[in-house]
Backbone as a chain_set.jsonl record, in Angstrom:
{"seq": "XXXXXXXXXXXXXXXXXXXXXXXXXXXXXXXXXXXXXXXXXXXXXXXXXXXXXXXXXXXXXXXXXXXXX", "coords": {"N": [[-34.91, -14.632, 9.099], [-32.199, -12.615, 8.675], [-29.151, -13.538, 6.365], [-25.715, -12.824, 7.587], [-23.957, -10.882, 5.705], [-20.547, -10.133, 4.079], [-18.571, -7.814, 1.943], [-15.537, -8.985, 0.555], [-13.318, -8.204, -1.608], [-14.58, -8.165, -3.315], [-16.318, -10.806, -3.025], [-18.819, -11.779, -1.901], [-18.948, -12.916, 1.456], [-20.322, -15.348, 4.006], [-20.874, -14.657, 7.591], [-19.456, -16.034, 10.316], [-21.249, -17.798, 12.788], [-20.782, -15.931, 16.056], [-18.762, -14.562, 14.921], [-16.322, -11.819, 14.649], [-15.659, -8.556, 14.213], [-13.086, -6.493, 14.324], [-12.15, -3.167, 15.117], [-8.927, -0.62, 13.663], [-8.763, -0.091, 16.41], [-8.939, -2.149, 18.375], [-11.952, -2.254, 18.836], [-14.914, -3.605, 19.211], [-16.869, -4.116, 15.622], [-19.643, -3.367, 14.31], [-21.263, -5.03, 11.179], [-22.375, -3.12, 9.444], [-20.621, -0.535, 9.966], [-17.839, -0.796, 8.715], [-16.355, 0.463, 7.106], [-16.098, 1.077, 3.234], [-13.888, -0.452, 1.356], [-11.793, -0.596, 3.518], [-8.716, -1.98, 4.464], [-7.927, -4.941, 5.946], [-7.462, -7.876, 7.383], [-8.367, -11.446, 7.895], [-9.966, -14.444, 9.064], [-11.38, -17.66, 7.758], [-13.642, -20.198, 9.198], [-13.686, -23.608, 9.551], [-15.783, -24.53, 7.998], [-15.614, -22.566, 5.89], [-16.821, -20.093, 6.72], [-16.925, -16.722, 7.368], [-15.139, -15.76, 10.436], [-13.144, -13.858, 11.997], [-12.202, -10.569, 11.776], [-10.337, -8.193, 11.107], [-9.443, -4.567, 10.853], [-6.975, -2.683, 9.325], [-4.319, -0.601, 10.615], [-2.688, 2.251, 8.778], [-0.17, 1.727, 8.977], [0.055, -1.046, 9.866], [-1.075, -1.924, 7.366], [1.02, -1.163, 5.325], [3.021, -2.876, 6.253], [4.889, -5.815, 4.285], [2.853, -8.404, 3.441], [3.601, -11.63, 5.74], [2.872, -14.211, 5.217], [2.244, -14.599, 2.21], [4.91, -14.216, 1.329]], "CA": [[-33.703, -13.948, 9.503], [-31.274, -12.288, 6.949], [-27.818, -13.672, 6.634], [-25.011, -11.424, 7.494], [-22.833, -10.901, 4.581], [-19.726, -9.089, 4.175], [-18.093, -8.77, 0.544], [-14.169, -8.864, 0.669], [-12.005, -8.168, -2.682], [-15.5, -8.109, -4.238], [-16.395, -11.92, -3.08], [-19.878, -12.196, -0.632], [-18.588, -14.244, 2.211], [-21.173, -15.16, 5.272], [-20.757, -14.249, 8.959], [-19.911, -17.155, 11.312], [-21.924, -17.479, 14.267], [-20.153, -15.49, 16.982], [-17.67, -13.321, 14.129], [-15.754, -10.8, 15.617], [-14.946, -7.588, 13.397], [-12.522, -5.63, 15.214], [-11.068, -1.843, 14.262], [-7.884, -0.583, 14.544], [-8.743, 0.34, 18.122], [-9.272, -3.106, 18.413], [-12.869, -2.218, 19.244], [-16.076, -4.3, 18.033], [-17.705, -3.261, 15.045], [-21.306, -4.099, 13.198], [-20.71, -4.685, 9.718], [-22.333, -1.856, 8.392], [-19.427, 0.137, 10.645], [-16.75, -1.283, 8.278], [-16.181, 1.485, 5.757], [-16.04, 0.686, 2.25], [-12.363, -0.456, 0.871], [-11.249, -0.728, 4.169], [-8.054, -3.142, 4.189], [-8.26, -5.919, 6.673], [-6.873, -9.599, 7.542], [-9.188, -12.326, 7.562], [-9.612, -15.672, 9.08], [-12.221, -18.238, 7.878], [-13.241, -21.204, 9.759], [-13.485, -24.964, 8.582], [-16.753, -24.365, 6.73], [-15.21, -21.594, 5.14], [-17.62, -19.168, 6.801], [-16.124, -15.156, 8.361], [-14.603, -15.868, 11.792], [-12.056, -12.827, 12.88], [-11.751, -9.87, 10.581], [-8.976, -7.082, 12.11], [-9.527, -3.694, 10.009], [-5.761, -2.653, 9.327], [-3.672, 0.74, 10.621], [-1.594, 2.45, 7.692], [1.375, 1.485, 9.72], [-0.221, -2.35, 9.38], [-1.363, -1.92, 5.944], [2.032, -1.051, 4.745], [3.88, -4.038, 5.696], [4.667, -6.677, 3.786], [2.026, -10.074, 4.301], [4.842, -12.599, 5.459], [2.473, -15.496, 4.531], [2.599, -14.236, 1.272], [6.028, -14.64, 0.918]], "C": [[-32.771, -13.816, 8.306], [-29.635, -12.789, 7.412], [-26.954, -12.87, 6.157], [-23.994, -11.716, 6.837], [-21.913, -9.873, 4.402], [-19.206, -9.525, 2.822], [-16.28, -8.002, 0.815], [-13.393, -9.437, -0.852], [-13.055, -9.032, -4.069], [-16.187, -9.841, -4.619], [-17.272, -11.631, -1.461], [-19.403, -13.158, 0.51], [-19.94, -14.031, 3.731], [-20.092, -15.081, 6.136], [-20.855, -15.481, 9.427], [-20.675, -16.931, 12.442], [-20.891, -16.49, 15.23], [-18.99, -14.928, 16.566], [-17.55, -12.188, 14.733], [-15.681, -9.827, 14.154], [-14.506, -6.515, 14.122], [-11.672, -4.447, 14.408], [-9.607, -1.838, 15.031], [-7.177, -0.608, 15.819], [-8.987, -0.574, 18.891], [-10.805, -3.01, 19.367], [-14.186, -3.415, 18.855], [-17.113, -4.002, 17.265], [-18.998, -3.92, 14.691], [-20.461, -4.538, 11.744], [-20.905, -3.731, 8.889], [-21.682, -0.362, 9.09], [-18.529, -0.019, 9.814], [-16.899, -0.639, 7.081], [-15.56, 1.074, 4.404], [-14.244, 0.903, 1.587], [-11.538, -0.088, 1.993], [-9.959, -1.875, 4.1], [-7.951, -3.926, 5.62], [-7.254, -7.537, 6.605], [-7.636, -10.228, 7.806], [-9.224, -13.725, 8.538], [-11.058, -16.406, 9.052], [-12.707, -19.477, 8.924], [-13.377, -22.179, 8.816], [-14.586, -24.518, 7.523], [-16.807, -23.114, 5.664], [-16.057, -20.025, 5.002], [-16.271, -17.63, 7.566], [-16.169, -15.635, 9.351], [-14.369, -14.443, 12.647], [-11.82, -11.437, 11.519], [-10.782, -8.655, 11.346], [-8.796, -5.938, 10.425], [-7.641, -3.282, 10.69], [-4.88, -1.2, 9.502], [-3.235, 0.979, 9.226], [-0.618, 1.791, 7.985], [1.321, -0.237, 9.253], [-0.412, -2.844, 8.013], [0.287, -2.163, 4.896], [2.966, -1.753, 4.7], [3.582, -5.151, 5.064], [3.641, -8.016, 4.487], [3.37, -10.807, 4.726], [4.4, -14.024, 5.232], [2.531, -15.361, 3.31], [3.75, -14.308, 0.22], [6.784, -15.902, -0.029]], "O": [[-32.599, -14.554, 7.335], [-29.065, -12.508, 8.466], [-26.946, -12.297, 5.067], [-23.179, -12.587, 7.144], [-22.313, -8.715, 4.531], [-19.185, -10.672, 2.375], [-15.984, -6.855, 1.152], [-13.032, -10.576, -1.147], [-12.821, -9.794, -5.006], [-16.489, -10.239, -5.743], [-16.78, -11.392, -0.358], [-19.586, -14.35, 0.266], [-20.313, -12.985, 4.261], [-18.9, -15.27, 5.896], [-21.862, -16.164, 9.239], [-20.693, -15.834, 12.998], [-19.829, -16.484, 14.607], [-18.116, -14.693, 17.4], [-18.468, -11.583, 15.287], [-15.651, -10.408, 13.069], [-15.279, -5.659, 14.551], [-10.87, -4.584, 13.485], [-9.157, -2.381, 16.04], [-6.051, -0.863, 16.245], [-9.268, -0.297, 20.057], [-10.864, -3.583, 20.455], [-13.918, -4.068, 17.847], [-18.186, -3.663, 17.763], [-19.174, -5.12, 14.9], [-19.282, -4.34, 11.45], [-20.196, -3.374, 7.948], [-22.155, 0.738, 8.802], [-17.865, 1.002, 9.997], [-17.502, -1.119, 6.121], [-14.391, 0.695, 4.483], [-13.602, 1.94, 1.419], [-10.588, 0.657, 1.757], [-10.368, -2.887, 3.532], [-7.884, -3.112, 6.541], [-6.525, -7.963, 5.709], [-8.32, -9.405, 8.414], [-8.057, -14.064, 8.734], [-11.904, -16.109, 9.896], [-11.747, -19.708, 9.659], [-13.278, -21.99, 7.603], [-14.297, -24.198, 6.37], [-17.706, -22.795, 4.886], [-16.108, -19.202, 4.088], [-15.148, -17.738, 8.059], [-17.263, -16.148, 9.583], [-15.047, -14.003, 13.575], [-11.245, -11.655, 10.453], [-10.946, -8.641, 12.565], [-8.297, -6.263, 9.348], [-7.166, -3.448, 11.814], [-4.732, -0.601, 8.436], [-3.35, 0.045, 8.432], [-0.108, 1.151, 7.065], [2.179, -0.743, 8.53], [-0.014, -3.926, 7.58], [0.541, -3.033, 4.062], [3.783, -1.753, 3.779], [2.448, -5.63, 5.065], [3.671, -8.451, 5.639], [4.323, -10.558, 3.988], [5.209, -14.938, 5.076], [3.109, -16.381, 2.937], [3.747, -14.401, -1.007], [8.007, -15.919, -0.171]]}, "num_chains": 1, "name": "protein.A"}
């Protein structure tokens, strides 16, 4: 079995078991649905594998992170 890899800001990260990747439409995508240089938010879990990924409106894109801050 091949492990499912997604690369984010040009860094391979695996797929946790039961990873969600949801579009704007908060639909559920595949990974090879997730169009190249898409911008996105992230959340790993403990073992630092892909959890939750949430592809990002313009409207979302454009505000500031406020963790970031």
């Amino acid at each position: 079995m091949q492990e499912m890899l997604v690369e984010i800001d040009g860094t391979q990260i695996r797929l946790a078991p039961g990873a969600q990747i949801r579009s704007p439409e908060n639909r559920l995508l595949v990974p090879s649905a997730v169009p190249t240089g898409a911008l996105v938010k992230y959340t790993l879990d403990k073992g630092g594998l892909l959890q939750r990924v949430w592809l990002l409106t313009d409207e979302e894109a454009a505000r500031p992170d406020k963790r970031r801050d």
